[in-house]
ROSE-4610 file (N, C-alpha, C; in Angstrom, 1 decimal, always signed):
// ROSE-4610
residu = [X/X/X/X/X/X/X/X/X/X/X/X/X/X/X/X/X/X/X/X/X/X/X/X/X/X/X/X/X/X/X/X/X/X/X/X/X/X/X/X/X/X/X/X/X/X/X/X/X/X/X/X/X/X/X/X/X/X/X/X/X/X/X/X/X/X/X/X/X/X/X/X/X/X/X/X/X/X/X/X/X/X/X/X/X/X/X/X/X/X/X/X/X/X/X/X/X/X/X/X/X/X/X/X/X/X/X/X/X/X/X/X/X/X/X/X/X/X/X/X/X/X/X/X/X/X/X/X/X/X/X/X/X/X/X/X/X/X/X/X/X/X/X/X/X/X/X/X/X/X/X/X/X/X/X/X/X/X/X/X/X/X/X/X/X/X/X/X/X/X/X/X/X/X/X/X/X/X/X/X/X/X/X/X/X/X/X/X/X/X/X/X/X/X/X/X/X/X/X/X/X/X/X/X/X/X/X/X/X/X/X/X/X/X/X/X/X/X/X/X/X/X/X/X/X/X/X/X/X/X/X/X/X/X/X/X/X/X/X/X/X/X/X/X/X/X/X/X/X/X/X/X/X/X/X/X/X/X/X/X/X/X/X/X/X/X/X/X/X/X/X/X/X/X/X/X/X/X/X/X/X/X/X/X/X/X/X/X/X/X/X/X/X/X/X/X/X/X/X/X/X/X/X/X/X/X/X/X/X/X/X/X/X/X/X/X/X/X/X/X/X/X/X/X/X/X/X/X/X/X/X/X/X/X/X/X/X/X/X/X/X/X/X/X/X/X/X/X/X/X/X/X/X/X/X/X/X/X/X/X/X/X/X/X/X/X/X/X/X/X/X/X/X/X/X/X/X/X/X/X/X/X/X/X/X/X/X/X/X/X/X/X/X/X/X/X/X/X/X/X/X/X/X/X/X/X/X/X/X/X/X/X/X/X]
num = [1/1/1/2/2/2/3/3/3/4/4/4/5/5/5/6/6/6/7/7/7/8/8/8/9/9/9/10/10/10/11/11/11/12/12/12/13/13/13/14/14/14/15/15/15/16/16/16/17/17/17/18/18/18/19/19/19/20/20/20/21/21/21/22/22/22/23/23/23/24/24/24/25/25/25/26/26/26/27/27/27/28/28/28/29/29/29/30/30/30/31/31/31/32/32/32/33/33/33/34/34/34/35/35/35/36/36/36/37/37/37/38/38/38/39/39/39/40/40/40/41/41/41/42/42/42/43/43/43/44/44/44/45/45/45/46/46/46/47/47/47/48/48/48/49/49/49/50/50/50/51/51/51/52/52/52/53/53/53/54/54/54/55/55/55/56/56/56/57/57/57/58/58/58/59/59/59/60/60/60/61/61/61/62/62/62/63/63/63/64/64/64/65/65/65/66/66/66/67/67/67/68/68/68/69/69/69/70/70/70/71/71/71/72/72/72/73/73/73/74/74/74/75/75/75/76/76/76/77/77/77/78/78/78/79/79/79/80/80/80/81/81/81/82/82/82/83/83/83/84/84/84/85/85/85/86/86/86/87/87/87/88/88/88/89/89/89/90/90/90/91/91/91/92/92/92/93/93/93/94/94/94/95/95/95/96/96/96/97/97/97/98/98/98/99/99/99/100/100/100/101/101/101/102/102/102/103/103/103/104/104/104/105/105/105/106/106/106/107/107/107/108/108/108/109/109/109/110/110/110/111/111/111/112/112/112/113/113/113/114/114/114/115/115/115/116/116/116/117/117/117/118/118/118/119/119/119/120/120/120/121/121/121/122/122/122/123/123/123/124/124/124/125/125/125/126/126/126/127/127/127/128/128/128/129/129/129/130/130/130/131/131/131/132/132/132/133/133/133/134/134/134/135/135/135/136/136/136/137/137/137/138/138/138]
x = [+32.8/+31.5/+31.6/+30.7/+30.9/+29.3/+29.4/+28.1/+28.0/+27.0/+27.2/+25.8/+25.8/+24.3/+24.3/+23.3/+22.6/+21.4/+21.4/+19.5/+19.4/+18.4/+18.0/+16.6/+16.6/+15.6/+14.7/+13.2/+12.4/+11.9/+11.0/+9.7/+8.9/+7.6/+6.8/+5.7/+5.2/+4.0/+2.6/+2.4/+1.5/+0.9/+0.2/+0.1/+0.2/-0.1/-0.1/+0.6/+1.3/+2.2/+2.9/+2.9/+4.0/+5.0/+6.4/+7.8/+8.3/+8.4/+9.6/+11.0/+11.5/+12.9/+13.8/+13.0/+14.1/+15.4/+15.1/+16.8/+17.5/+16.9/+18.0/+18.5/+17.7/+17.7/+19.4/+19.0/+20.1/+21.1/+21.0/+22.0/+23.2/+22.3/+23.1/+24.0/+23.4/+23.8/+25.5/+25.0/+26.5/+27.8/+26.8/+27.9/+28.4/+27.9/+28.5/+29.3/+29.2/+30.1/+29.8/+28.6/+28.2/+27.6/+28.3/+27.7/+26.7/+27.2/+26.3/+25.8/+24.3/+24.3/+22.3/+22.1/+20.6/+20.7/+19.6/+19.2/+18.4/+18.3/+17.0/+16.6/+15.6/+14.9/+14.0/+14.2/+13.3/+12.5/+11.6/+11.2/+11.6/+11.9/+12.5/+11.5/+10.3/+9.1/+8.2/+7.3/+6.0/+4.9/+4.7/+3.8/+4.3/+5.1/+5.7/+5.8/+5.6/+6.5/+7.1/+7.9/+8.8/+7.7/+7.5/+6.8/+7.5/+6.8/+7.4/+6.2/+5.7/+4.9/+5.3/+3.8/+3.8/+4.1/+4.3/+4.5/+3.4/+2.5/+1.3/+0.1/-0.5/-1.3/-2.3/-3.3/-4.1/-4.1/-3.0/-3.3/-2.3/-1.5/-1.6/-3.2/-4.3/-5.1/-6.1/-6.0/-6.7/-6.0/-4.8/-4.0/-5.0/-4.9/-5.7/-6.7/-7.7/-9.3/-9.4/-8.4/-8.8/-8.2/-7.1/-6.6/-7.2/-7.8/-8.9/-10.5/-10.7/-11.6/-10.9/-10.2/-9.8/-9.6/-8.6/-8.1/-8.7/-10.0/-10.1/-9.3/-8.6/-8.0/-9.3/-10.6/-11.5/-12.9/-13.1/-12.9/-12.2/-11.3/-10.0/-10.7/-11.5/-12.2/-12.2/-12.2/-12.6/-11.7/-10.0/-9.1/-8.8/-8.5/-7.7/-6.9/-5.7/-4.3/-4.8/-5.5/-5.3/-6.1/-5.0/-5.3/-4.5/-3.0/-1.6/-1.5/-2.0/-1.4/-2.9/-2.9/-4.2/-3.3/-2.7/-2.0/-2.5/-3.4/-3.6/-3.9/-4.4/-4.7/-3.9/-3.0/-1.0/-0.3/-0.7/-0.1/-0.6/-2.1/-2.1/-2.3/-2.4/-2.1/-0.4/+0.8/+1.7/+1.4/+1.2/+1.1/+0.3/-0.2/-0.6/+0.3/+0.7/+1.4/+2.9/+2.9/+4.6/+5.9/+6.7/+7.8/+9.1/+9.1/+10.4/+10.5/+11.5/+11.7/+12.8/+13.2/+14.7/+14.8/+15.5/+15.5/+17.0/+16.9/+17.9/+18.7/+20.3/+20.9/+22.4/+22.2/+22.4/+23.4/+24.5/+25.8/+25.5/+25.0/+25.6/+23.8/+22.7/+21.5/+20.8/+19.6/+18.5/+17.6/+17.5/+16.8/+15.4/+14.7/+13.4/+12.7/+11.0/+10.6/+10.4/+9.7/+9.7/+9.1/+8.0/+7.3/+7.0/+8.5/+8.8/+9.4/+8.8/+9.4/+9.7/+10.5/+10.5/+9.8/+8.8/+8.3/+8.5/+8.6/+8.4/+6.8/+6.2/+4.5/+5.0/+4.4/+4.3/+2.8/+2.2/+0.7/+0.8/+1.7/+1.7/+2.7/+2.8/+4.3/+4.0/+4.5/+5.0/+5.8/+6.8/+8.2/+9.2/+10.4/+11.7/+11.4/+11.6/+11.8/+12.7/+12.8/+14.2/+13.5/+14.5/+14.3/+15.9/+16.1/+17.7/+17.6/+19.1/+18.9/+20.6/+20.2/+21.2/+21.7/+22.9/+23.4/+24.5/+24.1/+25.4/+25.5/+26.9/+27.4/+28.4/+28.7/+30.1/+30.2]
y = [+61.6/+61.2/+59.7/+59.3/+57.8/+57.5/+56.4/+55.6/+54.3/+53.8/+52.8/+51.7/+50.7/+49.9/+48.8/+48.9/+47.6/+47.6/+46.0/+45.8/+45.4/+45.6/+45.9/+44.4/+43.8/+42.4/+42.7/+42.1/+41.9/+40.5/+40.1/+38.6/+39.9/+39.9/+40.4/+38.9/+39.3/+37.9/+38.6/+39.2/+39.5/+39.4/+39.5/+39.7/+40.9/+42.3/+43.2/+44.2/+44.6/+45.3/+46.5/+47.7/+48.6/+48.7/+48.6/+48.5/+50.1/+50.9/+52.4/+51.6/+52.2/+51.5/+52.9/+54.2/+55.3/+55.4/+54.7/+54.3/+53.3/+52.6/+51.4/+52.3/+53.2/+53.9/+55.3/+56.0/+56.5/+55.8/+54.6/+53.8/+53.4/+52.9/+52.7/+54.0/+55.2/+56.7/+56.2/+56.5/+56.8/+55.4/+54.4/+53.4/+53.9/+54.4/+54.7/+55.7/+56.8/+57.8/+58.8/+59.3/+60.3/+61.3/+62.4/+63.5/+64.3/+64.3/+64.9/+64.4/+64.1/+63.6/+63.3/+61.9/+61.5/+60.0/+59.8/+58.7/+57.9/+56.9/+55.7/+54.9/+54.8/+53.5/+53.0/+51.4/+50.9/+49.7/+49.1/+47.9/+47.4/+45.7/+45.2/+43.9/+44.2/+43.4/+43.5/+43.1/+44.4/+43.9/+43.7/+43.5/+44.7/+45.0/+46.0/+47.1/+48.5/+49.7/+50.4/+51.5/+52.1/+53.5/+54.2/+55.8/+56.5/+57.8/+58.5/+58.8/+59.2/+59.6/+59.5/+60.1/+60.3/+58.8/+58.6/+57.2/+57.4/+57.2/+57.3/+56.8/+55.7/+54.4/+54.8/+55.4/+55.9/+55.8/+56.7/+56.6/+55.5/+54.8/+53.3/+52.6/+52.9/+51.8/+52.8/+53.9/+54.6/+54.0/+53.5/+53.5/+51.7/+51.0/+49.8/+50.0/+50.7/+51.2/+51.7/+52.4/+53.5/+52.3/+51.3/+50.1/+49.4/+49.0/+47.7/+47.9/+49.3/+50.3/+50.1/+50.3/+50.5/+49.2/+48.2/+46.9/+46.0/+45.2/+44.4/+43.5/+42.6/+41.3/+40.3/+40.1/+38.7/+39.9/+39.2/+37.2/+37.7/+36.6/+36.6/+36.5/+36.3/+35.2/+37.0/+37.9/+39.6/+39.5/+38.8/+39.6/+39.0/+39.2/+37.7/+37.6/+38.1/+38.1/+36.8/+36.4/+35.9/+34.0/+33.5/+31.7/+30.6/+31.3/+30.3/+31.2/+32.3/+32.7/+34.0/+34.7/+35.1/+36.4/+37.2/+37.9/+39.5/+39.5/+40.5/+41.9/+41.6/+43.4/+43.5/+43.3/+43.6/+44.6/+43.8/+44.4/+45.6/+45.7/+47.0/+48.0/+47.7/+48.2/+49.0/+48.6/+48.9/+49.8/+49.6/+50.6/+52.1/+52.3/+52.9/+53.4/+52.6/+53.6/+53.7/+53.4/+53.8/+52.7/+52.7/+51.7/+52.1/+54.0/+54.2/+55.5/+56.0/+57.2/+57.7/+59.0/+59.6/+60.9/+61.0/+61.6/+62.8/+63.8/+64.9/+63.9/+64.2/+63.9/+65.2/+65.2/+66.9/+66.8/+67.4/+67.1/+65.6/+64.6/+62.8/+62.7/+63.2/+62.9/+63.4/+62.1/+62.5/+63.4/+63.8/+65.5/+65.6/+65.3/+64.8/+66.0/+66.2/+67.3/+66.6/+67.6/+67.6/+65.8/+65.8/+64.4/+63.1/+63.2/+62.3/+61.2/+60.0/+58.5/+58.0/+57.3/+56.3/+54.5/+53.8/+52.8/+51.8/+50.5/+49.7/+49.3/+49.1/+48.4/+47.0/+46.3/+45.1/+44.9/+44.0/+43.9/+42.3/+41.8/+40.1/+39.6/+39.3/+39.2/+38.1/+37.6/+36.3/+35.4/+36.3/+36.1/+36.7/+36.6/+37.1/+38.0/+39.2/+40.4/+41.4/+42.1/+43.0/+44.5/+46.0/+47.0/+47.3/+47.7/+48.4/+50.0/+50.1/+51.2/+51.9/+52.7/+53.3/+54.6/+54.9/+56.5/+56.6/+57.9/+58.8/+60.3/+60.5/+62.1/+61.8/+62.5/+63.0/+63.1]
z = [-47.2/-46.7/-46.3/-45.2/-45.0/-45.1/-44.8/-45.0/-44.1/-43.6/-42.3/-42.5/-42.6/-42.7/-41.3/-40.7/-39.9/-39.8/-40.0/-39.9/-38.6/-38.2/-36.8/-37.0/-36.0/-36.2/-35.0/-35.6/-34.4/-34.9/-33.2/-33.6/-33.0/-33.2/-32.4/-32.1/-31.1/-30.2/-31.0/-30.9/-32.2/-33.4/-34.1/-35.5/-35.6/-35.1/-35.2/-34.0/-34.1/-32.9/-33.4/-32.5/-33.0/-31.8/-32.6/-31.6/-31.7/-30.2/-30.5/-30.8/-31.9/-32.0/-32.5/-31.5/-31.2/-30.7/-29.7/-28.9/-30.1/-30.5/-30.7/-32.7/-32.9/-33.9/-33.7/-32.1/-32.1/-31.7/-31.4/-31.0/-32.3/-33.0/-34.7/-34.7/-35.3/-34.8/-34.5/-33.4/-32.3/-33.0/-33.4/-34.0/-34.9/-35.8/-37.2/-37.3/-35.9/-35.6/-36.8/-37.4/-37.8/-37.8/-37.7/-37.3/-37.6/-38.6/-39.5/-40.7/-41.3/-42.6/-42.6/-42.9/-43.2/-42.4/-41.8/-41.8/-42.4/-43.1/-43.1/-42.8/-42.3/-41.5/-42.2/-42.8/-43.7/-43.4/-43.7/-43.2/-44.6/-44.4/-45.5/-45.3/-45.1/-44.9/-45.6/-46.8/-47.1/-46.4/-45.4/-44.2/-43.1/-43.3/-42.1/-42.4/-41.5/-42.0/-41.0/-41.4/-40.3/-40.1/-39.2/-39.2/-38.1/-38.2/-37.0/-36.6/-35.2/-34.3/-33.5/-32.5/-30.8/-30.5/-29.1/-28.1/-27.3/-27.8/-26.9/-27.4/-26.2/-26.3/-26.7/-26.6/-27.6/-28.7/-28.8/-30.5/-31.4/-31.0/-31.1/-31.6/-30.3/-30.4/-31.4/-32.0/-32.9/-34.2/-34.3/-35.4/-35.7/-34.4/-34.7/-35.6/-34.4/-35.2/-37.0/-37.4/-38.5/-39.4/-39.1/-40.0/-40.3/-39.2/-39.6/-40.0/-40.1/-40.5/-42.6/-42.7/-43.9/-44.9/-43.8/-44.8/-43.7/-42.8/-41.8/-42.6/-41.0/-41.6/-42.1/-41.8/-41.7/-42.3/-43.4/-43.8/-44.3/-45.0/-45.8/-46.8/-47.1/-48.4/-49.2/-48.0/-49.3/-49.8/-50.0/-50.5/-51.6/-53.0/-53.8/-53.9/-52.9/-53.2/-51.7/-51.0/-50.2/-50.7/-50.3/-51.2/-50.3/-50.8/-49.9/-48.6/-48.5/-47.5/-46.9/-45.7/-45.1/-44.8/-45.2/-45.0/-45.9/-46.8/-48.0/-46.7/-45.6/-45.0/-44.7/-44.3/-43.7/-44.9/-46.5/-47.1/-47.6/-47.3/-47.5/-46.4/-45.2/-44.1/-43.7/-44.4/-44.7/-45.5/-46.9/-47.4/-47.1/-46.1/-45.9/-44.5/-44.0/-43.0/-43.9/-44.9/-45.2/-45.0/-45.4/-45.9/-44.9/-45.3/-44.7/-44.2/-43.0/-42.9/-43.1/-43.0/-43.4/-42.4/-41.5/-40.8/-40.9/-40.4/-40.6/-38.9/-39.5/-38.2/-37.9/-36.6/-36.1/-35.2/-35.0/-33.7/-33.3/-34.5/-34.0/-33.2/-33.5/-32.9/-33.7/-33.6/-34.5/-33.9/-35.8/-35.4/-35.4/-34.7/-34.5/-33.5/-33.9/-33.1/-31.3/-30.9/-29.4/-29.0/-29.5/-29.4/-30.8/-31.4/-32.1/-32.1/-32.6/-32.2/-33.3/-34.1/-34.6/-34.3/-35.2/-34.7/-35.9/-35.7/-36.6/-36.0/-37.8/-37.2/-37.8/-37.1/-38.0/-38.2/-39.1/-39.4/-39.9/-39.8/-39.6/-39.1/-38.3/-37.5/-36.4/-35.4/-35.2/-35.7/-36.4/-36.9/-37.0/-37.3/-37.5/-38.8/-38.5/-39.7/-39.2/-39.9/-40.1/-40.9/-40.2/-40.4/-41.0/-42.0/-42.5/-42.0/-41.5/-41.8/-41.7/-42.8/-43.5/-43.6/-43.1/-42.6/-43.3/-44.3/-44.8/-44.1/-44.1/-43.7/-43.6/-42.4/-41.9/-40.4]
């Protein structure tokens, strides 16, 4: 069995953005030259997380609405993890979309249904962060 790791970097212009990083996801793939095994895609952020869904704008800007329906970023003053830093709805905005995925990998391609994407969200970003991701098989 082998095993293969790269973290994969973004900035987003944003504070809030979701990146498809399907391609660059089977791209790793094909690096590691495994055929068969598991993927994981992690955010190594806790403002950030990795998901799978549709690629489609809509429900992107529903993913806005139901977020900031749940954790708004303002006022900050709601949060008390927020003091040194204005960042408390990110972290639970992550938590809520999830940390990581694991994906089945099939003849060297991820095994994903018909209208499945891999995305990093970010929920405070205008910086350098990083997604790992880690493939064992054969």
């Amino acid at each position: 069995m082998k095993s293969y790791r790269k973290e994969l970097w973004f900035k987003t212009t944003k504070r809030r953005e979701y990146i498809n990083i399907t391609a660059q996801v089977q791209a790793v793939l094909e690096e590691s030259g495994v055929c068969e095994g598991l993927i994981l895609v992690n955010a190594m952020h806790i403002t950030a997380s990795v998901f799978i869904n549709d690629d489609e704008h809509g429900l992107h800007s529903d993913f806005e609405h139901w977020l900031e329906q749940l954790a708004p970023e303002k006022p900050h003053s709601q949060y008390r993890h927020n003091g040194y830093e204005d960042n408390a709805d990110a972290h639970l905005k992550r938590q809520i979309m999830g940390r990581e995925v694991v994906i089945a990998i099939t003849n060297g391609k991820l095994d994903l249904g018909p209208w499945e994407q891999v995305f990093y969200g970010e929920y405070d970003g205008m910086r350098k962060k990083r997604a790992l991701v880690k493939i064992i098989g054969e």
